[in-house]
C-alpha positions as CSV (number, residue, x, y, z in Angstrom):
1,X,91.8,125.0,53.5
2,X,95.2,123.4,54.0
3,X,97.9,125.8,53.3
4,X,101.2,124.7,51.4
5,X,104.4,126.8,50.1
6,X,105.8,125.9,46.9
7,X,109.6,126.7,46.9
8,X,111.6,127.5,43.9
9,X,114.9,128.9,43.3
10,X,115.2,132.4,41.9
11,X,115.3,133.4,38.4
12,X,112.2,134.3,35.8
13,X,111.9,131.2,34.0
14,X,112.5,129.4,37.3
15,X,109.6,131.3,38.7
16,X,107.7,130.7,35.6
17,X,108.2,126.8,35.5
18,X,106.8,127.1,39.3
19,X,104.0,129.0,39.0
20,X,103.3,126.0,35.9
21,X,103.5,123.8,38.5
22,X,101.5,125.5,41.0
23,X,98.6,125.6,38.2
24,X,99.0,122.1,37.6
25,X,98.4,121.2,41.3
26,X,95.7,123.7,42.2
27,X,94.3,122.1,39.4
28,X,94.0,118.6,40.5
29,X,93.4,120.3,44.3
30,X,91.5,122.8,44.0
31,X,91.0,122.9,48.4
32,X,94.6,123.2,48.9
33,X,96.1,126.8,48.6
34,X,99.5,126.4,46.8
35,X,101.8,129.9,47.7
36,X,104.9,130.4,45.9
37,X,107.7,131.3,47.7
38,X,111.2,132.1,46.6
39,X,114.8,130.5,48.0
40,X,118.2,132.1,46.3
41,X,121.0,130.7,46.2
42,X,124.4,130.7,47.8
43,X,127.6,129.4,47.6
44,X,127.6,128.3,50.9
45,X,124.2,126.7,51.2
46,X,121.3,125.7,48.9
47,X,118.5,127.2,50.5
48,X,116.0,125.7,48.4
49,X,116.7,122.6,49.2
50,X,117.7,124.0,52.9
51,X,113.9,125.2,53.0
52,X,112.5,121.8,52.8
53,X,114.6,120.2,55.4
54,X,113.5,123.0,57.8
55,X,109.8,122.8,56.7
56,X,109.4,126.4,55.5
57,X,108.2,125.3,52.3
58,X,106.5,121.3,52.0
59,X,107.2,121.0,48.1
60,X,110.3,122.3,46.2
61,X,110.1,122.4,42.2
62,X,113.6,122.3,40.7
63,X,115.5,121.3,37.6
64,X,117.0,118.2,38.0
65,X,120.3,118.9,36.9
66,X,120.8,121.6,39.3
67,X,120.7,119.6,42.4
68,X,123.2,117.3,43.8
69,X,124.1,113.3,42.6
70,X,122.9,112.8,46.5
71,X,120.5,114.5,48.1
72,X,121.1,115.6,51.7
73,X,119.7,113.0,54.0
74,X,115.9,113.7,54.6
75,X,114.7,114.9,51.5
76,X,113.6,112.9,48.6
77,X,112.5,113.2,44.7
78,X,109.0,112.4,45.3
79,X,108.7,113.2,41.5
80,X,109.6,114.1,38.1
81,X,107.2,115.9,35.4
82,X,107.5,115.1,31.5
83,X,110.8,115.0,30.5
84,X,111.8,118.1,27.8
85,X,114.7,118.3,25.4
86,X,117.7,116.4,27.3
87,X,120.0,117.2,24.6
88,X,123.1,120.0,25.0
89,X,122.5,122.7,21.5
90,X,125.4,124.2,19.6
91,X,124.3,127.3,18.8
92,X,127.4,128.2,16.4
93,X,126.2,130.4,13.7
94,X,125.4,127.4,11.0
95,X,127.9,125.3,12.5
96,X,126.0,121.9,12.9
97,X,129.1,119.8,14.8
98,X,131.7,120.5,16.8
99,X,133.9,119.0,14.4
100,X,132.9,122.5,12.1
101,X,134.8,124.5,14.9
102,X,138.1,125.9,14.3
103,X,140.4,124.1,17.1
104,X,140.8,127.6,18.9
105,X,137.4,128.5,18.7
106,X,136.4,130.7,21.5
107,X,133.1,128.5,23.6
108,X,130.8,129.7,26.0
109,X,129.3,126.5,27.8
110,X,126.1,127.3,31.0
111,X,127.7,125.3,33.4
112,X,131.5,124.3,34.7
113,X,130.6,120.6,34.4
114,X,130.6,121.4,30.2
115,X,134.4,122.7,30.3
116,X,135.9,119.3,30.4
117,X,133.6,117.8,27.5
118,X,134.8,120.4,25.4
119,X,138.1,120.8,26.1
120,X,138.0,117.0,25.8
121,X,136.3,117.5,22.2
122,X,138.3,120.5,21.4
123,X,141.7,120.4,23.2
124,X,142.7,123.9,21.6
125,X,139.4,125.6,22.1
126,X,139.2,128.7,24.2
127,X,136.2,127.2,27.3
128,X,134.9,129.5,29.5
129,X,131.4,129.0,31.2
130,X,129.1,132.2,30.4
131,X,127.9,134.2,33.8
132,X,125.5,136.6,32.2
133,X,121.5,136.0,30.7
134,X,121.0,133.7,27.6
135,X,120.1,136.5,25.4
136,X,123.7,138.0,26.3
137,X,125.4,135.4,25.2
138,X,123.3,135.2,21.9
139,X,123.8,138.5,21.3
140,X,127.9,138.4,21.8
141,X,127.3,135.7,18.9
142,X,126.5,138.1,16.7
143,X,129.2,140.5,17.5
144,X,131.9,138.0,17.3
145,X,132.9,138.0,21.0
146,X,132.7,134.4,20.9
147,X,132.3,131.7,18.1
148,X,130.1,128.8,19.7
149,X,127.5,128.5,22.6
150,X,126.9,125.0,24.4
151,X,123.9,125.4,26.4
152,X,120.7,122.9,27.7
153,X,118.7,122.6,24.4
154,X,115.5,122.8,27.0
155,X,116.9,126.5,27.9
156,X,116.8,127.8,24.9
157,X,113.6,126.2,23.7
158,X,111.9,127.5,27.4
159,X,113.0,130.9,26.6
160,X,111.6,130.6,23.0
161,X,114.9,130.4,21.3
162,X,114.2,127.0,19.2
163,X,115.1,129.2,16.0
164,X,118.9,130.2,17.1
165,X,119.9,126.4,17.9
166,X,122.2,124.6,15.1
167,X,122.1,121.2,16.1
168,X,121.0,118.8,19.0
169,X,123.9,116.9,19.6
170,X,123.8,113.4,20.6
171,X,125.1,112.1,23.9
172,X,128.0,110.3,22.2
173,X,128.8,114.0,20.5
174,X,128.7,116.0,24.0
175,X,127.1,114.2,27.1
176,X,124.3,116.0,28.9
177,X,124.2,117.1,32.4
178,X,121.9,113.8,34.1
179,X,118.8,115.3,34.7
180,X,118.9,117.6,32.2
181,X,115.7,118.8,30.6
182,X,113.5,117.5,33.5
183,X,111.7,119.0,36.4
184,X,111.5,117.5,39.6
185,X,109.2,118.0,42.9
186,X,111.2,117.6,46.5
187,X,109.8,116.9,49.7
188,X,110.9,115.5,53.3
189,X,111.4,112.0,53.3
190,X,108.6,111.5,56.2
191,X,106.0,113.6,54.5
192,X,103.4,111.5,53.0
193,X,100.9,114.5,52.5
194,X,103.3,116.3,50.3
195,X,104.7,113.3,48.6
196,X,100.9,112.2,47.5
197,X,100.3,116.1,46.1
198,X,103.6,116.1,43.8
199,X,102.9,112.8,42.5
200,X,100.0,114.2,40.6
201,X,102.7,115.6,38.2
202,X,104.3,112.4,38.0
203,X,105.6,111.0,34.2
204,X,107.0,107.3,35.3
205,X,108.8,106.8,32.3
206,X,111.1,110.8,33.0
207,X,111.1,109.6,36.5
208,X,112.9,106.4,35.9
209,X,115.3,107.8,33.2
210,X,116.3,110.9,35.6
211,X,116.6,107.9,38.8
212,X,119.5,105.8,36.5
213,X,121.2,109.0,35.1
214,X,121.3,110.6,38.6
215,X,122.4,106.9,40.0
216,X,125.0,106.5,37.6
217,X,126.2,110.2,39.4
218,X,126.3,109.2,42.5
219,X,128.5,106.2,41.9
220,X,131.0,108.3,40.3
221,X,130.8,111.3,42.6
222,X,134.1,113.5,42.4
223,X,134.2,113.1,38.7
224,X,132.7,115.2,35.9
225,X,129.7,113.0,34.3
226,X,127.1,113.1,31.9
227,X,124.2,110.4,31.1
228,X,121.2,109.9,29.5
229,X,118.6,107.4,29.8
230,X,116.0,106.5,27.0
231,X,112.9,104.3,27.3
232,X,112.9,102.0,23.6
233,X,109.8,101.3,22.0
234,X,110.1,97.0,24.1
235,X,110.0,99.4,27.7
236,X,113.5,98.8,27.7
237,X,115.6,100.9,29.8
238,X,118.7,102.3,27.7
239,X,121.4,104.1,29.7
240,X,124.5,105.9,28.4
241,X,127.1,107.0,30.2
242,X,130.5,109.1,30.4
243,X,133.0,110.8,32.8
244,X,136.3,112.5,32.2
245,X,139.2,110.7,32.9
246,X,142.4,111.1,33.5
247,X,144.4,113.2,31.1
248,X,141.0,114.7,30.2
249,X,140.3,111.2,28.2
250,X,136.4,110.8,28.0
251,X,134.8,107.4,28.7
252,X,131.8,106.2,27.2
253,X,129.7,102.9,28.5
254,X,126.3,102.1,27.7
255,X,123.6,99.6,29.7
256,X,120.2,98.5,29.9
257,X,117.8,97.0,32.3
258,X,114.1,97.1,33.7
259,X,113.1,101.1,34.1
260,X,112.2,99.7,37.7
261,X,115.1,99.0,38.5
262,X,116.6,102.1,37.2
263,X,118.8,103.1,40.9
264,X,120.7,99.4,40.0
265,X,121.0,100.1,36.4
266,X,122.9,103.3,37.3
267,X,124.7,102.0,39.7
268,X,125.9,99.2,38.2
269,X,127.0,101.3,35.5
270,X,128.9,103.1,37.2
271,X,130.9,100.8,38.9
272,X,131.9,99.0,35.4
273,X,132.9,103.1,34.5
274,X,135.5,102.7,37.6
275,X,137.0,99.6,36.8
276,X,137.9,101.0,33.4
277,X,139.3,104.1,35.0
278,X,141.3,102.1,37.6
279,X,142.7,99.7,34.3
280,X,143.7,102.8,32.3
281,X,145.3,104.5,35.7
């Protein structure tokens, strides 16, 4: 029986999504023996992606929005498993936009990509990125250390916290990390074996949105982003994106194209977003 290690990154509902996924494929191969093995972090190195390269683990399983625009040379997205929530949730105790905020509120975003969207929405707010657990920060909530959250709306509904979100905001409201809300499986480049066992989890249509939102990334790489691609109901491909500009300005463009040709889509996007920051200087 052919033996493959699944890496993941560290964390419990990391470790839960992967042993999901491990399910999943010893499902649908039930004579390969799937081991999960766990890669942390550091600031230095990613050693789940790091663990691939070097062959200690044939398959990675990683959220999308964790892992770089680019990936290092060798490894690809061999794919990408239904798409969850994309959206960023406000949970602001009944506040249902961040219009409702007072203009110093005090916001707690998940990640250091947020802090220019809302400092961009709310010049006078006080941004900070929250370090410790999700149930911390809902907690300091309710005490009044803080007066708004701005996390992954897929976090919260993953840890079964659906009931303590305010609002879904819409891209155009606060952008979304690209990538956000979807899973992806990693392999080496070279390594058909591995490629042909993660594509049993993969959703084309997710696949092809997280390709032009992680395209339209790369082409802007060195500035903060956030996109999100949508599928409409012709099998159009419907990208949005935005970037923080200069003066902390944000700009919004939107495209569409053929979902197969989602890499161009992004791209292209992109390219039209650095014009219009080269005209506005």
């Amino acid at each position: 029986m052919a033996r493959i290690v699944l890496g993941h990154r560290d964390g419990a509902l990391a470790t839960r999504q992967a042993r999901t996924v491990l399910t999943e494929l010893s499902a649908e191969w039930p004579d390969v023996q799937l081991v999960l093995r766990q890669f942390p972090g550091r600031a230095q190195r990613d050693d789940l992606l790091a663990a691939v390269a070097d062959g200690a683990a044939a398959l990675a399983v990683a959220a999308i929005d964790t892992l770089p625009a680019t990936l290092p040379e060798g490894l690809a997205l061999a794919a990408v498993g239904r798409r969850l929530e994309p959206r960023v949730a406000l949970v602001a105790r009944g506040h249902l936009a961040l219009g409702d905020l007072a203009a110093a509120a005090r916001v707690r975003v998940y990640a250091e990509r947020d802090l220019g969207f809302v400092r961009a929405a709310l010049p006078g707010a006080d941004a900070a990125v929250w370090r410790g657990t999700v149930d911390a920060a809902l907690a300091g909530l309710v005490a009044d250390e803080h007066d708004a959250l701005l996390f992954p709306g897929s976090l919260l509904i993953a840890l079964d916290r659906r009931d303590r979100i305010d609002a879904l905001l819409e891209p155009e409201a606060f952008p979304p990390a690209p990538g956000q809300g979807a899973m992806g499986l990693l392999v080496r480049a070279e390594d058909d074996a591995a490629a042909e066992l993660a594509y049993t989890l993969q959703h084309r249509p997710s696949f092809d949105r997280v390709r032009a939102e992680r395209a339209f990334a790369a082409g802007l790489g060195g500035h903060t982003v956030g996109a999100l691609a949508t599928i409409d109901d012709d099998g159009d491909l419907q990208l949005f994106g935005a970037v923080v500009g200069g003066g902390g300005a944000v700009l919004q463009a939107t495209t569409s194209g053929d979902p197969k040709d989602a890499e161009e889509v992004g791209s292209e996007l992109a390219k039209d977003v650095l014009e219009q920051l080269a005209a506005l200087g």
